[in-house]
Residue frames as qw, qx, qy, qz and C-alpha x, y, z in Angstrom:
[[0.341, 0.333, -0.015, 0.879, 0.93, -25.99, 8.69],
 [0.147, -0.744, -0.450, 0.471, 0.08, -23.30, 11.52],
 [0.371, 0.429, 0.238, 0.788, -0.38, -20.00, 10.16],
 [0.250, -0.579, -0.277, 0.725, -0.54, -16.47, 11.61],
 [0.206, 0.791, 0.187, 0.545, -1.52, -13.09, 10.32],
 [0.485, -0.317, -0.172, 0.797, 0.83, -10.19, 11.17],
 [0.145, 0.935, 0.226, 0.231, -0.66, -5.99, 10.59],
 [0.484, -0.327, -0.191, 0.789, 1.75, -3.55, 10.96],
 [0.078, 0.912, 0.362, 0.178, 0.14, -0.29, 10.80],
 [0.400, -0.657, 0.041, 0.638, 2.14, 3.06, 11.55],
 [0.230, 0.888, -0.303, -0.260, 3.96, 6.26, 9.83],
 [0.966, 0.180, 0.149, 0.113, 6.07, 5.46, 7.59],
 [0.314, -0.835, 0.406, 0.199, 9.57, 5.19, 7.91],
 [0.622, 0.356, -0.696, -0.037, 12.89, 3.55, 6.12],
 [0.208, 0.263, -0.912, 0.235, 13.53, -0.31, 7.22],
 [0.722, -0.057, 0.478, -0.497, 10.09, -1.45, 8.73],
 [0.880, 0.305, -0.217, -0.293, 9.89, -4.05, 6.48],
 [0.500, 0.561, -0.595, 0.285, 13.36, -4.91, 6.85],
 [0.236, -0.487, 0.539, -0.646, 12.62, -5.38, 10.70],
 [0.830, 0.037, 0.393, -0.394, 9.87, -7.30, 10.80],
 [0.921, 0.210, -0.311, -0.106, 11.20, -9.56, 8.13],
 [0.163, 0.585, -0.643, 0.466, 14.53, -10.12, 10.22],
 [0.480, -0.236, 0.691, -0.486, 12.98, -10.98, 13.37],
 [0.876, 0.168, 0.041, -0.450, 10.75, -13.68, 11.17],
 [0.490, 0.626, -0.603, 0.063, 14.17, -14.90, 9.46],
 [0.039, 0.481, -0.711, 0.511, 15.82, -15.23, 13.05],
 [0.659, -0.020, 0.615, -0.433, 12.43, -17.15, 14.67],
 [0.064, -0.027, 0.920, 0.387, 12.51, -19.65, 11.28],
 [0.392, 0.511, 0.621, -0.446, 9.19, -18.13, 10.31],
 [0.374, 0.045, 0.552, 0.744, 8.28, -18.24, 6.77],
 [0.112, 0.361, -0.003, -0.926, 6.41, -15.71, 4.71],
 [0.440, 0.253, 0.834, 0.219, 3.62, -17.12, 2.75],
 [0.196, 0.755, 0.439, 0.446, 1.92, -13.84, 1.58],
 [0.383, -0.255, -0.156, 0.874, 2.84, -10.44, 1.81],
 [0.175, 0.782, 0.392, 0.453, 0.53, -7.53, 0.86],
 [0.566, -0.359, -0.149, 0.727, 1.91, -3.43, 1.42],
 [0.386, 0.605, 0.309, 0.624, 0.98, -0.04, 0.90],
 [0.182, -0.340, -0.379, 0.841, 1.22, 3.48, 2.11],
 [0.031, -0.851, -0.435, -0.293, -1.57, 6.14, 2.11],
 [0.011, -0.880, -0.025, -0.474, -0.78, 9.58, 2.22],
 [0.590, 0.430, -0.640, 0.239, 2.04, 8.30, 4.44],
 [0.634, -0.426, 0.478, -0.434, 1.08, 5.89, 6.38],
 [0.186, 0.317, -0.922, -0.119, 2.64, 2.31, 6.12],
 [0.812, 0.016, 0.264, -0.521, -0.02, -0.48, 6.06],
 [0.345, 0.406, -0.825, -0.190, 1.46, -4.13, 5.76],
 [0.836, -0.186, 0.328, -0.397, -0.13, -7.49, 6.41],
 [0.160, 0.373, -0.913, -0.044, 1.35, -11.42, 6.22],
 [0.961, -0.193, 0.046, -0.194, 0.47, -14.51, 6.36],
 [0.100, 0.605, -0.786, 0.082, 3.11, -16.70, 7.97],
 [0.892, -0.082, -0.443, 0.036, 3.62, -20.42, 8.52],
 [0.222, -0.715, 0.574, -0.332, 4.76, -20.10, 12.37],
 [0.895, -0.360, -0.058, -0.255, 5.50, -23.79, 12.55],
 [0.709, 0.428, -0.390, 0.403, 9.09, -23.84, 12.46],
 [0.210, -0.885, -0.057, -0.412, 8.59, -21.35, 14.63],
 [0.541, 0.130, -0.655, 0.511, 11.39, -21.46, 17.92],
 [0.087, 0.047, 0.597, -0.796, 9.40, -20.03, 20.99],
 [0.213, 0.567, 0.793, -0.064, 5.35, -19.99, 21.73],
 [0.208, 0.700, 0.504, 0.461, 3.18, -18.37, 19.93],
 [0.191, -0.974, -0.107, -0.060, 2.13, -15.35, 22.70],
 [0.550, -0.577, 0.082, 0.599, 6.12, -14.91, 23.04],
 [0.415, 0.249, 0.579, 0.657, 6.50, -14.18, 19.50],
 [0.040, 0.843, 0.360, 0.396, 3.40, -11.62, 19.06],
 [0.416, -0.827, -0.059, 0.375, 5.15, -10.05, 22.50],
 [0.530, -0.355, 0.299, 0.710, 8.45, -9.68, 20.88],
 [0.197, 0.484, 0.465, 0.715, 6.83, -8.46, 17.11],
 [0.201, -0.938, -0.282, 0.031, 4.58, -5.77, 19.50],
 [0.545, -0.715, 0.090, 0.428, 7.85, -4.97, 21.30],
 [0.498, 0.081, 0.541, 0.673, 9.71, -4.63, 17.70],
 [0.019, 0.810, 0.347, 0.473, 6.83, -2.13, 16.54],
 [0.453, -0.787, -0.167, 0.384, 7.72, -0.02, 19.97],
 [0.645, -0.081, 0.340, 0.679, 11.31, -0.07, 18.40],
 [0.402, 0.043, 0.455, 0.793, 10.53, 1.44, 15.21],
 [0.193, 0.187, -0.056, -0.962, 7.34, 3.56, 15.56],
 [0.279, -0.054, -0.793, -0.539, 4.89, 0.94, 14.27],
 [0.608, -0.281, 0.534, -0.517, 2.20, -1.10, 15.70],
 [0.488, 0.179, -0.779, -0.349, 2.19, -4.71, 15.00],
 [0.745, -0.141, 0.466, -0.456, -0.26, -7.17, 16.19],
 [0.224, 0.213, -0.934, -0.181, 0.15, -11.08, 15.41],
 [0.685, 0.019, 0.276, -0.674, -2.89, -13.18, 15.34],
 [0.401, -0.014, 0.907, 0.130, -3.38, -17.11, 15.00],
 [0.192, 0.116, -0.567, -0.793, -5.60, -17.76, 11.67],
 [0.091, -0.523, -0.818, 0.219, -8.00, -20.10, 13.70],
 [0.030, 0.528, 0.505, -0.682, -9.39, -16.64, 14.91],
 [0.438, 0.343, -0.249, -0.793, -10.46, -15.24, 11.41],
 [0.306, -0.186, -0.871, -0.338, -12.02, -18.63, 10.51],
 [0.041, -0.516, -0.663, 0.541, -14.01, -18.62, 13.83],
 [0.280, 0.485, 0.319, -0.765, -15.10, -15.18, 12.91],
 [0.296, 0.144, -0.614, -0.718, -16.37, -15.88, 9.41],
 [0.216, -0.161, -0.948, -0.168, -18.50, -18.70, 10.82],
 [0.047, -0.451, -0.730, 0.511, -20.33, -16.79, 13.40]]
């Protein structure tokens, strides 16, 4: 299983969730953990996904979830999980 972590940071509006889970739906990425809150309203969501179903590479995908935050006011950055193991070791 590959897995990704997804942040979406931003004000908070209706249907971000709804967005980002859509586009995940539509690339056959599943959701393996989901964690979500706002402060004083700001929207603060992170994921782990399993991107191996996945239907395009990886760096198209984080382009298209960036380009999806553009969309809706957000920012959303997608990151392979290798890179937080790496950084725990050093």
């Amino acid at each position: 299983m590959k897995k990704a972590v997804i942040t979406v940071i931003g004000k908070d509006t209706v249907g971000i969730i709804a967005k980002v889970c859509t586009y995940l739906a539509r690339q056959n990425i599943n959701i393996l953990d989901i964690s979500q809150t706002i402060v004083q309203g700001y929207f603060n969501m992170m994921m782990v996904v399993d991107i191996s179903g996945g239907t395009m590479p990886f760096g198209d995908m984080a382009d298209e979830l960036a380009a999806v935050g553009e969309e809706i006011g957000v920012v959303i950055k997608c990151q392979k999980e290798e890179i937080f193991d790496k950084m725990h070791r050093i």
